[in-house]
N, C-alpha and C positions, 0 to 999 in steps of 0.2 A: 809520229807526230810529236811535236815541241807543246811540253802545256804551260811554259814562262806566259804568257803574255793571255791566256785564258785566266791567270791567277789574275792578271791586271785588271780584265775587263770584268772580272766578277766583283776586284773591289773596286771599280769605278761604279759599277752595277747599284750593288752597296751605298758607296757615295752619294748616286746622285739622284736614285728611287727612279730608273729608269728601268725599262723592260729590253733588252737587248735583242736584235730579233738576224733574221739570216736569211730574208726574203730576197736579199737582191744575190745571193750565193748564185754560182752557175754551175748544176748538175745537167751534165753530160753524160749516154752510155760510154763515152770517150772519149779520153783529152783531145782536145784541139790542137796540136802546135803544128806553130810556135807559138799560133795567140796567146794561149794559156801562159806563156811569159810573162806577157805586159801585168801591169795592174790590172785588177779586176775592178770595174766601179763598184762604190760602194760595198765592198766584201765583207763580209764581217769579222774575218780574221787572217790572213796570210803574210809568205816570207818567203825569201830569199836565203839562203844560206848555204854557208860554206864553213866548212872544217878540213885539219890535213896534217900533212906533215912535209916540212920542209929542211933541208940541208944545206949547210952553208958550205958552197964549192969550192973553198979553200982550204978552211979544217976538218968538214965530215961533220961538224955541231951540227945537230936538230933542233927544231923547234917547230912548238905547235901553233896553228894560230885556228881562229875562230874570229865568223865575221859576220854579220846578218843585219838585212833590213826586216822590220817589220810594218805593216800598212794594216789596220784595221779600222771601220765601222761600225761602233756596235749600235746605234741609233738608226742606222741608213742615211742618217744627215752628213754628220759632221766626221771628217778623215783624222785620224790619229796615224804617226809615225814614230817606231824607236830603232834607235843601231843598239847592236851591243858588237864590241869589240875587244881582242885578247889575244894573249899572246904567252905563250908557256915555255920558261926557258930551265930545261934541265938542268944544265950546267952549275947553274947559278943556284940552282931551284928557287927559281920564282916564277909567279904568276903576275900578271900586271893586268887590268882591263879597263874600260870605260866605257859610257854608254850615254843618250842620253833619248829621254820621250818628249813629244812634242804634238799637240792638236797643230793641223795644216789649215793655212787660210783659205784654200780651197781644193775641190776631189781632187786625187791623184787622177790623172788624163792615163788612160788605156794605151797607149802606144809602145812603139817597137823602134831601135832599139833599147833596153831600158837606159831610164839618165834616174836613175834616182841619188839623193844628195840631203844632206843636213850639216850644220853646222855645228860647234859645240865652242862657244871664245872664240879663239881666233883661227880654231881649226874645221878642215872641211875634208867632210869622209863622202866619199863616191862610190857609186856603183854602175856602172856600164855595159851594155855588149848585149848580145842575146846567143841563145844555141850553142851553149859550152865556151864562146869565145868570150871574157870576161876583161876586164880593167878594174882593180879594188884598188883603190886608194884610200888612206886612212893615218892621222898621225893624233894620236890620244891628246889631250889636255888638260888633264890631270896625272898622265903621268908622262913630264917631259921625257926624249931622247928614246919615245917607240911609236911604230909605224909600219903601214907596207905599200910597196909601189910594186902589185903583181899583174902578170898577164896571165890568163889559161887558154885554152886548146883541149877539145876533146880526145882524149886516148883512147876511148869506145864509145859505139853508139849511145842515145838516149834510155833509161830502165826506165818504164812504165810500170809503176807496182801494183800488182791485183791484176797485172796482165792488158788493164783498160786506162792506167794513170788514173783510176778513183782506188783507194783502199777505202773497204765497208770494216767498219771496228764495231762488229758484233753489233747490236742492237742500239747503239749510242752515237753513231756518226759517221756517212761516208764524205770524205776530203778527196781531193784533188791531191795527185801525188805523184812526183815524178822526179827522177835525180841522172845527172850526169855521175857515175859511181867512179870515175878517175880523171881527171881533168889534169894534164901537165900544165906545171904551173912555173914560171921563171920571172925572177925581178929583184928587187930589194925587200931586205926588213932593215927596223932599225931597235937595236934591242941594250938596253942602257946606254945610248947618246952614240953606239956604232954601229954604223953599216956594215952591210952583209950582201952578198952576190947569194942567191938561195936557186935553188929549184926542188922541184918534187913532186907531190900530186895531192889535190885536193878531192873534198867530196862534195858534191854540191846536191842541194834539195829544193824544189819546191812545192808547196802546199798552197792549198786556199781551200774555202767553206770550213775552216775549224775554230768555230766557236761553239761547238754544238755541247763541248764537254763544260757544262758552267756548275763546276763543285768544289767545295776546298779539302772535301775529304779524297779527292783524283789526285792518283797520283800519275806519271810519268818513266818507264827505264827503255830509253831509246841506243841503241848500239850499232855503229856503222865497221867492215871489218874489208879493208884489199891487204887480202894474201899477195907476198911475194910469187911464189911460184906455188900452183896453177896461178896466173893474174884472175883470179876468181874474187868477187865481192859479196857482203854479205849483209843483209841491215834484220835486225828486229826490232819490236817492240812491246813492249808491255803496259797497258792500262792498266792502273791497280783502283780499286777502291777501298783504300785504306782503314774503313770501318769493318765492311762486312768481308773482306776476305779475297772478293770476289778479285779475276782479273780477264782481260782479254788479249790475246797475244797473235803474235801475226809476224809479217818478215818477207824478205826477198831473198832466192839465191842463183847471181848472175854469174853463168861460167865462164871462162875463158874463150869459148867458143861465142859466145854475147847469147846463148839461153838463157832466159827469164822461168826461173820455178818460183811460184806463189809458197811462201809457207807458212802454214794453218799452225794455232798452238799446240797441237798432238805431235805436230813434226819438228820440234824441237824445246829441250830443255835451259834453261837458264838460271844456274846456282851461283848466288852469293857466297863467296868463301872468307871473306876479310872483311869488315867494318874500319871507317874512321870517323873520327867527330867533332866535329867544327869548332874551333875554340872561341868562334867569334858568334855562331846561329845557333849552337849548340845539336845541332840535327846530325845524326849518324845516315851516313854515308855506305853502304857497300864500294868496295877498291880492289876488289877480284873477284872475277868470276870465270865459273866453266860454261862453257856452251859446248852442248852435244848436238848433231843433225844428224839422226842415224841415217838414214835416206838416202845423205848426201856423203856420208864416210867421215865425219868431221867430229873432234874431240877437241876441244883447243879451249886455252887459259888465257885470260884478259886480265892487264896488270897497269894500272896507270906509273908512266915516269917519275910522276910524285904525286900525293894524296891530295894536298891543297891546291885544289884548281876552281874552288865554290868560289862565285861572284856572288856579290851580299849589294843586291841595288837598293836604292833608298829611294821613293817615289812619293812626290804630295806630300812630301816633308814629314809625313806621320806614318806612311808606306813602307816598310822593308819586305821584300823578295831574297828569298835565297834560292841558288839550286847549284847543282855540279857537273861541270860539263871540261870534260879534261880528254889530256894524249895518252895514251893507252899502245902499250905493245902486246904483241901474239904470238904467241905459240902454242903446237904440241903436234897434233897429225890427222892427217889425211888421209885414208884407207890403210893405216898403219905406217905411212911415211910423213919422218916430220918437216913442217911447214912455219914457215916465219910471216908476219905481218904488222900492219900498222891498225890502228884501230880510233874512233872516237868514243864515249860514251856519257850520255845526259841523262842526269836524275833529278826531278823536281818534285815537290812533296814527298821525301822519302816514306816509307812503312815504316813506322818507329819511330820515325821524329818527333811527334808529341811526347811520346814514352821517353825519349830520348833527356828532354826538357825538362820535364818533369822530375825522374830521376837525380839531373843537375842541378835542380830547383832543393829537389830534397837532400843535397849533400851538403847544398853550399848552407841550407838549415840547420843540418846536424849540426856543421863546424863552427858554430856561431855559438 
């Protein structure tokens, strides 16, 4: 589960002395689809989302992109919409994104196939299709000369996580959960003012009913992993509660053969081995990690292509968000045989970032 936009409605919460409530959520012993595509009326928190890794078919360049709608409720009245949009270019090493939030004139309408759309100036990002078949259009404006004009296609069946498409996250919230875990994807990007022929495979998610986490001591470590060979995918996650310690963890492991195994927090490890730290939010970041799945035969290293991949949104003009959501490669092995892959992973509210702040707070005192 993504917790960007639970920080939102908590400072909207905040803001506006409202009680946010999740009455109209739609718990099911199991997902519906394709319904569960459409908008949910009234939801109180869900998304759309897509991450990946893409190659340009002429030189072998990668690049990551990241793209999501967001639709939430938190009153039951009135419909709120954000994109966030991105684009991560090795080569270069840059990071570019844009994004923007917006209250809708009226509910998002429940239907099928999705058309959802926003404007931002004079640009207009899209989202179409339903059931792995997708249309993303998107051209920033704020950062002229990037964009994507992509198609996908499902390259395996639907992953239903928790086995029923609801993940229960321990005592604090069951969501609606379900991802296309490879989606080939072919089209354009446009990445400093030039076009690109790309293909590659994306990773798509969606959720809904997740407002249920409203704290600003919650934190977030979401990791999405398709190995080369076995074509096996892999997602966890981690709730932290950055005060007391506490965390809840959880996960999927889909084989190549398209089994779906549940994974419980006993059945697998996740060590931070690298830190970096925002020269802009001042929040320390982890930027590798191991993940062990004894279970599953799995030792493998997650390393982002480069550190700075934090999006720093500005919201309500007195609002900043920050979090870290970057392209990530994979290695090590698999029942003792090594394995390569691609990888995404999202950190919001880090553990340490206040300490983090603080620390910077007291240095830049010293040197005064």
């Amino acid at each position: 589960m993504k917790n960007l936009l639970l920080l939102i409605l908590l400072l909207l919460t905040n803001a506006c002395a409202f009680k946010p409530t999740n009455k109209h959520d739609v718990f099911q012993a199991q997902a519906q689809l394709p319904q569960e595509e459409a908008p949910h009326l009234r939801n109180s928190l869900e998304w759309w989302y897509f991450t990946g890794h893409l190659k340009d078919k002429a030189t072998g360049e990668m690049y990551g992109v990241e793209y999501v709608f967001f639709h939430f409720n938190p009153t039951g009245k009135k419909d709120w919409q954000m994109v966030n949009f991105a684009l991560t270019d090795p080569q270069q090493k840059q990071f570019r994104y844009d994004y923007k939030l917006e209250s809708l004139p009226e509910l998002l309408p429940a239907t099928l196939p999705l058309n959802l759309s926003m404007q931002k100036k004079s640009q207009q990002w899209s989202l179409t299709g339903q059931e792995g078949a997708y249309h993303l259009q998107a051209r920033m404006a704020d950062h002229a000369g990037h964009a994507i004009n992509l198609i996908t296609k499902p390259a395996k069946p639907v992953l239903l996580h928790g086995g029923t498409g609801y993940e229960q996250y321990g005592p604090v919230a069951k969501a609606g959960y379900y991802s296309y875990s490879r989606l080939a994807t072919a089209g354009t990007i446009e990445v400093g003012g030039k076009q690109r022929q790309v293909e590659g495979e994306l990773w798509y998610d969606r959720q809904w009913n997740c407002n249920s986490v409203m704290s600003k001591d919650t934190g977030w470590d979401w990791l999405s992993i398709q190995l080369d060979e076995p074509r096996t995918e892999i997602m966890t996650y981690q709730l932290r509660n950055n005060i007391t310690g506490e965390s809840i963890k959880g996960g999927s492991h889909y084989s190549a053969q398209n089994q779906n195994a549940h994974l419980d927090g006993a059945d697998f490890q996740l060590e931070p081995l690298e830190y970096w730290v925002s020269p802009r939010s001042k929040q320390r970041y982890p930027v590798k990690w191991r993940l062990r799945i004894p279970s599953q035969g799995y030792d493998l290293m997650i390393e982002p292509v480069m550190p700075n991949q934090e999006l720093s949104l500005r919201l309500f003009k007195a609002i900043n968000l920050h979090y870290w959501e970057g392209m990530c490669k994979v290695t090590g092995t698999h029942n003792g045989k090594p394995v390569t892959g691609n990888s995404y992973v999202e950190i919001t509210n880090p553990a340490g970032a206040a300490a983090a702040r603080k620390a910077a707070a007291t240095a830049v005192s010293e040197q005064r």
